[in-house]
N, CA, C and O atoms as CSV, one atom per row, in Angstrom:
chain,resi,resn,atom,element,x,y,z
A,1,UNK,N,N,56.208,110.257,-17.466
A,1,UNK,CA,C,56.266,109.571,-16.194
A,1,UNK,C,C,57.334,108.480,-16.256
A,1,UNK,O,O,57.417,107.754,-17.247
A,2,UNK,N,N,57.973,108.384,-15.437
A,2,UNK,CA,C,59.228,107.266,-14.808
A,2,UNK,C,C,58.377,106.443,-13.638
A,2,UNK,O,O,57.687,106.869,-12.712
A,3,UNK,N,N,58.801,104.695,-14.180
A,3,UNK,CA,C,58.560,104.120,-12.976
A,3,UNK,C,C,60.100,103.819,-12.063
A,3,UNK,O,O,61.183,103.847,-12.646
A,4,UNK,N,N,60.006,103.603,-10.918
A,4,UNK,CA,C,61.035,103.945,-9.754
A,4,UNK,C,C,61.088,102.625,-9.752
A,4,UNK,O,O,60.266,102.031,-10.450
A,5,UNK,N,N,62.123,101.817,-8.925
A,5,UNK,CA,C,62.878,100.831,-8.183
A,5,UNK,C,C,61.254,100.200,-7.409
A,5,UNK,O,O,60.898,99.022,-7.427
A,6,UNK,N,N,60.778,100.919,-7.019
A,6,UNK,CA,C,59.697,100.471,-5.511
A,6,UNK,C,C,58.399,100.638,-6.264
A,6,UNK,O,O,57.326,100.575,-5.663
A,7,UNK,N,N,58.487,100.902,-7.898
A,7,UNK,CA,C,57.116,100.448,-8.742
A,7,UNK,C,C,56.000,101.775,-8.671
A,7,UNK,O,O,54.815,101.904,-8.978
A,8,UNK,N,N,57.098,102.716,-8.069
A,8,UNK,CA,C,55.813,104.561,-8.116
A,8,UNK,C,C,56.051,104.992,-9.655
A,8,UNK,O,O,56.915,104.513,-10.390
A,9,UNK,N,N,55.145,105.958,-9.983
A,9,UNK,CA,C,54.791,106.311,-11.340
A,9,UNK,C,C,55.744,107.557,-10.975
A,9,UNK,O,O,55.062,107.880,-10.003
A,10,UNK,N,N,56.440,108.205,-10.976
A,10,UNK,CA,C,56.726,109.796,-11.092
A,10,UNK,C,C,57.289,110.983,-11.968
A,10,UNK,O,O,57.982,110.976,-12.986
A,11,UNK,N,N,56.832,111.848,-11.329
A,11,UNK,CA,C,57.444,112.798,-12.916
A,11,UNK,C,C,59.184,112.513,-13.191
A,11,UNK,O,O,59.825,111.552,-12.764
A,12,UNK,N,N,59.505,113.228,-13.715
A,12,UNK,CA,C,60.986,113.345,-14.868
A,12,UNK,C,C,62.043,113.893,-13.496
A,12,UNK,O,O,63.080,113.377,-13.080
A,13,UNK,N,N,61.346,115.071,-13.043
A,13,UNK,CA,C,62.175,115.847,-11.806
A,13,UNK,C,C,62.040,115.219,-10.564
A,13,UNK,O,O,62.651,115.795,-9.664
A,14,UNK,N,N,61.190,113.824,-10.118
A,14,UNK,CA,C,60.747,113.417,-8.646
A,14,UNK,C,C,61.940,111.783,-8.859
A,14,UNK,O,O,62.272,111.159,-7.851
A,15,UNK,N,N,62.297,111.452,-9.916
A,15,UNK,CA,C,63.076,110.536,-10.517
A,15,UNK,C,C,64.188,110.177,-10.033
A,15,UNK,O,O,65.037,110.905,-10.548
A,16,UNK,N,N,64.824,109.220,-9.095
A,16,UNK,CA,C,66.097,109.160,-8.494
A,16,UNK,C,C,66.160,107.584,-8.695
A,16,UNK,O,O,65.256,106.759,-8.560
A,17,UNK,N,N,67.765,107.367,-9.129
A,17,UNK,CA,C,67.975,105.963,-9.264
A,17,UNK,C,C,67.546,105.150,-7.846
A,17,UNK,O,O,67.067,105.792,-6.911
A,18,UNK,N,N,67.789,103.440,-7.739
A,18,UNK,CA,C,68.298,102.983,-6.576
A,18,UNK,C,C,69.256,103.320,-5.665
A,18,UNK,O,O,70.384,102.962,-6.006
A,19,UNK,N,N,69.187,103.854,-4.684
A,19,UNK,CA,C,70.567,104.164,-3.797
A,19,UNK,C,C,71.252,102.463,-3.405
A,19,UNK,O,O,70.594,101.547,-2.912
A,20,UNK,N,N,72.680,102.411,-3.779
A,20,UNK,CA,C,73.282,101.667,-3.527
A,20,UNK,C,C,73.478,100.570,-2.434
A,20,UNK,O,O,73.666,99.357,-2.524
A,21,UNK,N,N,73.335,101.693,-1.020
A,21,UNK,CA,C,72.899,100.863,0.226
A,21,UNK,C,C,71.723,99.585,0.000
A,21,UNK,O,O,72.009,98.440,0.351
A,22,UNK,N,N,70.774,99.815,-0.439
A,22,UNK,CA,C,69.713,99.539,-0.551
A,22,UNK,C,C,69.546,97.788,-1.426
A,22,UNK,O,O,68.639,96.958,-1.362
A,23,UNK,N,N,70.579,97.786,-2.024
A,23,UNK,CA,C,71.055,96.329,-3.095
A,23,UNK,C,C,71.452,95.572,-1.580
A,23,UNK,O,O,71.974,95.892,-0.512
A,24,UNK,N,N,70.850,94.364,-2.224
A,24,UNK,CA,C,71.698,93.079,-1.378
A,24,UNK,C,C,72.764,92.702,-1.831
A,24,UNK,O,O,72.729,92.345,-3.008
A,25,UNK,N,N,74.266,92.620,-1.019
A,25,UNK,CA,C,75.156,91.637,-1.508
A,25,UNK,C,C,74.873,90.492,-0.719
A,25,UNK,O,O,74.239,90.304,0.320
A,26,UNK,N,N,75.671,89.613,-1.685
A,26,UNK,CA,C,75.778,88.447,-1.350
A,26,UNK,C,C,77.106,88.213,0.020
A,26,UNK,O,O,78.170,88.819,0.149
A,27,UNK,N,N,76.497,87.082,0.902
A,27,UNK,CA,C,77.455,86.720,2.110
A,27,UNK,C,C,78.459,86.217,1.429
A,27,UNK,O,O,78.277,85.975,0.235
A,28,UNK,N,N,79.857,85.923,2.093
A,28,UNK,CA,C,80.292,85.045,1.363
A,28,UNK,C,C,80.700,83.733,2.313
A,28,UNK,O,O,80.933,83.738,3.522
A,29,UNK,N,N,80.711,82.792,1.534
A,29,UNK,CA,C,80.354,81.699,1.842
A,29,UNK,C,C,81.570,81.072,3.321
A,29,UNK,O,O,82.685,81.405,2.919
A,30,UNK,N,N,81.720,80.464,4.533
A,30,UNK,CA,C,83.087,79.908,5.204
A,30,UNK,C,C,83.520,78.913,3.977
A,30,UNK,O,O,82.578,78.665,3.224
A,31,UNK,N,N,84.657,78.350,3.660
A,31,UNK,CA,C,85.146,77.436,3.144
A,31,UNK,C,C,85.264,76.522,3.355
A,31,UNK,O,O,84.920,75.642,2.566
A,32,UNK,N,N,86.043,76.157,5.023
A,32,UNK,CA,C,85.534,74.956,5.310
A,32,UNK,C,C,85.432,75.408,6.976
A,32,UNK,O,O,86.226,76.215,7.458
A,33,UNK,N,N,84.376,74.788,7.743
A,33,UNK,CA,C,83.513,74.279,8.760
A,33,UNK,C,C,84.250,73.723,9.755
A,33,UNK,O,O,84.626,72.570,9.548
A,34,UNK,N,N,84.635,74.367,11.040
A,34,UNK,CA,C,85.391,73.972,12.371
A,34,UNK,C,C,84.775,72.818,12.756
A,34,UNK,O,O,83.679,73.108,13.236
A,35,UNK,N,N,84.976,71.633,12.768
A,35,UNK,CA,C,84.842,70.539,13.299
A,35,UNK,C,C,84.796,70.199,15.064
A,35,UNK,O,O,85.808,69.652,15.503
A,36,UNK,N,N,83.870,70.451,15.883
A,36,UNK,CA,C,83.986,70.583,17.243
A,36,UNK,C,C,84.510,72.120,17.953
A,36,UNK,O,O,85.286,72.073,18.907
A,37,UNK,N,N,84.097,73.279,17.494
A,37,UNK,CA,C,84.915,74.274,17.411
A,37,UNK,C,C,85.305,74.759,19.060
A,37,UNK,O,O,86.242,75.557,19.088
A,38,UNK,N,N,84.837,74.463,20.168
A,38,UNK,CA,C,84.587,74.615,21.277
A,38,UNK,C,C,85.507,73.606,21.850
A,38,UNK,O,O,85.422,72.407,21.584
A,39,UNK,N,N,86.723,74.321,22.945
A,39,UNK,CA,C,87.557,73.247,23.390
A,39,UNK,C,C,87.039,72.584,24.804
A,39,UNK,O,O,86.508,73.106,25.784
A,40,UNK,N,N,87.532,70.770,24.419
A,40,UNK,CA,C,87.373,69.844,25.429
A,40,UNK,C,C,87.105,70.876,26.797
A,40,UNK,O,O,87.893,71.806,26.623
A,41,UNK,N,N,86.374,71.108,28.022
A,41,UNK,CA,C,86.240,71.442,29.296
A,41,UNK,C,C,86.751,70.634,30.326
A,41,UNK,O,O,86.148,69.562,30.282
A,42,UNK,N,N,87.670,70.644,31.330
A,42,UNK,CA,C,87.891,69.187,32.103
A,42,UNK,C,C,86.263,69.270,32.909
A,42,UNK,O,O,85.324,70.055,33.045
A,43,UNK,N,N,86.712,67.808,33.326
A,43,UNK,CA,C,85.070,66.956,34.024
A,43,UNK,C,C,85.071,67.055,35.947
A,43,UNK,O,O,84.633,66.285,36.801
A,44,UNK,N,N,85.859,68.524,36.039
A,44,UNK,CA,C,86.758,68.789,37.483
A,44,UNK,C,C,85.827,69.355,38.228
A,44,UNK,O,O,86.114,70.488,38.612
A,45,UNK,N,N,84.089,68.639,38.788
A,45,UNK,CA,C,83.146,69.868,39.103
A,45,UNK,C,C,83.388,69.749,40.546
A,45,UNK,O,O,82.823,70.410,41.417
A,46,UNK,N,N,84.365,68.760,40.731
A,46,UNK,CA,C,84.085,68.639,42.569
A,46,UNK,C,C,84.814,70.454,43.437
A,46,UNK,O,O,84.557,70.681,44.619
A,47,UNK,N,N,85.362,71.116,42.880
A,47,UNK,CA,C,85.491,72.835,43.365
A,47,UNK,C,C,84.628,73.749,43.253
A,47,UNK,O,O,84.068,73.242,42.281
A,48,UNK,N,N,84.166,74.492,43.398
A,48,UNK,CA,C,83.473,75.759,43.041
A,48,UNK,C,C,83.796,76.894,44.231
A,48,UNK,O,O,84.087,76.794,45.423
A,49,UNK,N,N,83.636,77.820,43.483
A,49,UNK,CA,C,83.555,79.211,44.563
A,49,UNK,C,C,82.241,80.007,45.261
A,49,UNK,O,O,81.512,80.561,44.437
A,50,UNK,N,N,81.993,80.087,46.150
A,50,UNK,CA,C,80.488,79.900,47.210
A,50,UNK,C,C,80.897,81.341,47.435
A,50,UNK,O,O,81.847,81.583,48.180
A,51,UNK,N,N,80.105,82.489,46.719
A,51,UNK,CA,C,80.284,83.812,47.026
A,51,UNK,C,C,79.172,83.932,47.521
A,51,UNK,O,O,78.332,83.100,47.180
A,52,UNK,N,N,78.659,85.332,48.789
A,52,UNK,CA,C,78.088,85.686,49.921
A,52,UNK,C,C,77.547,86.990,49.742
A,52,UNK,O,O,77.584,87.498,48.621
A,53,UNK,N,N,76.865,87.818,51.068
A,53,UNK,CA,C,77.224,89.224,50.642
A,53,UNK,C,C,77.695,89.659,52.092
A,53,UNK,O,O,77.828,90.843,52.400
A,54,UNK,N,N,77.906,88.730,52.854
A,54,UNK,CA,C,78.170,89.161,54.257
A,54,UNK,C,C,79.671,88.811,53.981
A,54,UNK,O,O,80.123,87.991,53.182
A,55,UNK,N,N,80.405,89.742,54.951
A,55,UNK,CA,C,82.041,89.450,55.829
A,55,UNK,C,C,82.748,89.577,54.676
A,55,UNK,O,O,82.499,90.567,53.988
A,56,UNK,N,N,83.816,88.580,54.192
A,56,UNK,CA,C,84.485,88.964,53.542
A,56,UNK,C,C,83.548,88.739,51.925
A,56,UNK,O,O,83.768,89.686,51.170
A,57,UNK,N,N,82.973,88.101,51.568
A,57,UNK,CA,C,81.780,87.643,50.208
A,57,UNK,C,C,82.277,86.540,49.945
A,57,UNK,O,O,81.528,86.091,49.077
A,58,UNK,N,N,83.391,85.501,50.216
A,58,UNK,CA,C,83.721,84.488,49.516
A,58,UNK,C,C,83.413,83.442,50.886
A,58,UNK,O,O,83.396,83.963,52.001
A,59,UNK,N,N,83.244,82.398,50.786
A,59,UNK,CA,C,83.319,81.277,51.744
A,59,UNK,C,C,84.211,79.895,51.617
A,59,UNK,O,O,84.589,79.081,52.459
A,60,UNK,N,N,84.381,79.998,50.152
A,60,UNK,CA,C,85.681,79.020,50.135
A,60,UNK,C,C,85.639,78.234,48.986
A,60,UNK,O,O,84.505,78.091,48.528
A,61,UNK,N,N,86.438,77.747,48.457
A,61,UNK,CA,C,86.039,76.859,47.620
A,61,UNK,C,C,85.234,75.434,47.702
A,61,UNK,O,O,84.636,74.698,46.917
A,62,UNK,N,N,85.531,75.459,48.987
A,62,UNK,CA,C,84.917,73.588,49.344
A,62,UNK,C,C,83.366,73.964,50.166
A,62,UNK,O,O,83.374,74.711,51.144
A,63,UNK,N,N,82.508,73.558,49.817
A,63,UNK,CA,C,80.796,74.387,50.365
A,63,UNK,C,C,81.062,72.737,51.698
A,63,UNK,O,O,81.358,71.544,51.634
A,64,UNK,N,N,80.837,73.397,52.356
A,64,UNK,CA,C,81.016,72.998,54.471
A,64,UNK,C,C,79.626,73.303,54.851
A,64,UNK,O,O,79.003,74.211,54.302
A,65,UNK,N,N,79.074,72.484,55.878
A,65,UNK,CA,C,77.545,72.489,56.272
A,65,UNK,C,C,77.576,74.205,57.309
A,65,UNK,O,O,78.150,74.578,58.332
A,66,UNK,N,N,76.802,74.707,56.512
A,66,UNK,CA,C,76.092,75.635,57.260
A,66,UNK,C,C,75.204,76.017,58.028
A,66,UNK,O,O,74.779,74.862,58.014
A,67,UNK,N,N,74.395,76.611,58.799
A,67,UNK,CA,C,72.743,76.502,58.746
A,67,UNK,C,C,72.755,78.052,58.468
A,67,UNK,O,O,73.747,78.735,58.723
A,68,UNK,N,N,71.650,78.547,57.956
A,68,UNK,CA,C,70.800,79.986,58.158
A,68,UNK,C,C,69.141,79.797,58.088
A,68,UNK,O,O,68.371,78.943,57.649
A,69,UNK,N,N,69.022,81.228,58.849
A,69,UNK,CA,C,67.789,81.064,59.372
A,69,UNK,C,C,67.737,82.776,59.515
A,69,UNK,O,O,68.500,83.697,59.809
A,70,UNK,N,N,66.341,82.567,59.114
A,70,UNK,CA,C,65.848,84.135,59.126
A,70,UNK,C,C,64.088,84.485,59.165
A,70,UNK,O,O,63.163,83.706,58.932
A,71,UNK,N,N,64.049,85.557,59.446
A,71,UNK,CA,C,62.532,85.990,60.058
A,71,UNK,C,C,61.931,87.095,59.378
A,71,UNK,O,O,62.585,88.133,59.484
A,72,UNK,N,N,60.963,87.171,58.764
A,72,UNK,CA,C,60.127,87.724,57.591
A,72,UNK,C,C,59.316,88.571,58.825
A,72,UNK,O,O,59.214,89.758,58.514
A,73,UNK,N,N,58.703,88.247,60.178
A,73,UNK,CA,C,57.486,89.176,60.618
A,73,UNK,C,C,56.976,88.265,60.956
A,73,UNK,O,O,57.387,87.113,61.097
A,74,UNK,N,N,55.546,88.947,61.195
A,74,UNK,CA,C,54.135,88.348,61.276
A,74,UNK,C,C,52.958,89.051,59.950
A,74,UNK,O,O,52.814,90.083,59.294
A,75,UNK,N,N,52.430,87.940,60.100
A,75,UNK,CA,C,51.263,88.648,58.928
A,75,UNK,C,C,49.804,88.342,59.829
A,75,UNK,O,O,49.562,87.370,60.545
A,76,UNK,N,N,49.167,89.212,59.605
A,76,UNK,CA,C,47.622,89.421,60.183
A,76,UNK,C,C,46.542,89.846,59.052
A,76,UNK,O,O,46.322,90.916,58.486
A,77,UNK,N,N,45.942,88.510,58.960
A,77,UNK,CA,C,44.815,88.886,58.276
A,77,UNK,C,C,43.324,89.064,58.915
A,77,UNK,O,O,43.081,88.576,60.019
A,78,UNK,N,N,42.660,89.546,58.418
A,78,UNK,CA,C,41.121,90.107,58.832
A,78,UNK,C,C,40.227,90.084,57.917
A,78,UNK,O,O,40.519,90.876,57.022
A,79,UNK,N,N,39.417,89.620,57.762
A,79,UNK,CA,C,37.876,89.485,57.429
A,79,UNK,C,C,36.464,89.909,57.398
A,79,UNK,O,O,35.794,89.523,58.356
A,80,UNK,N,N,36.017,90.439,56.729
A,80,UNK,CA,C,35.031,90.873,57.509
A,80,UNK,C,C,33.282,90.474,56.398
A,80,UNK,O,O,32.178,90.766,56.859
């Protein structure tokens, strides 16, 4: 009897090394560490783009007073 990699008892012919995949390598290590790695963003939030799904989909960059208004039904409940 042969004991295996994973600690089974088996015969002479059921006997197969570790498959290679199966080993951990080691990571290797960064050397040195990006300091702030993410560039400055400007602080410019007064624009944005106001997309839609009506007409053309965009409304502009500058958001302008709108109104909407819309109607769901009626609901009827009953009791009894």
């Amino acid at each position: 009897m042969k004991k295996t990699w994973d600690g089974y008892l088996v015969g002479p012919d059921q006997w197969s090394p570790k498959h290679p995949q199966l080993m951990i390598k080691p990571t290797p290590v960064d050397p040195q560490a990006l300091k702030d790695p993410r560039p400055d963003q400007p602080t410019d939030n007064n624009f944005f783009t106001v997309y839609t799904n009506s007409g053309d989909g965009i409304l502009g960059t500058q958001l302008q007073t709108f109104a909407i208004s819309c109607n769901v039904g009626t609901v009827e409940v009953t009791t009894s």
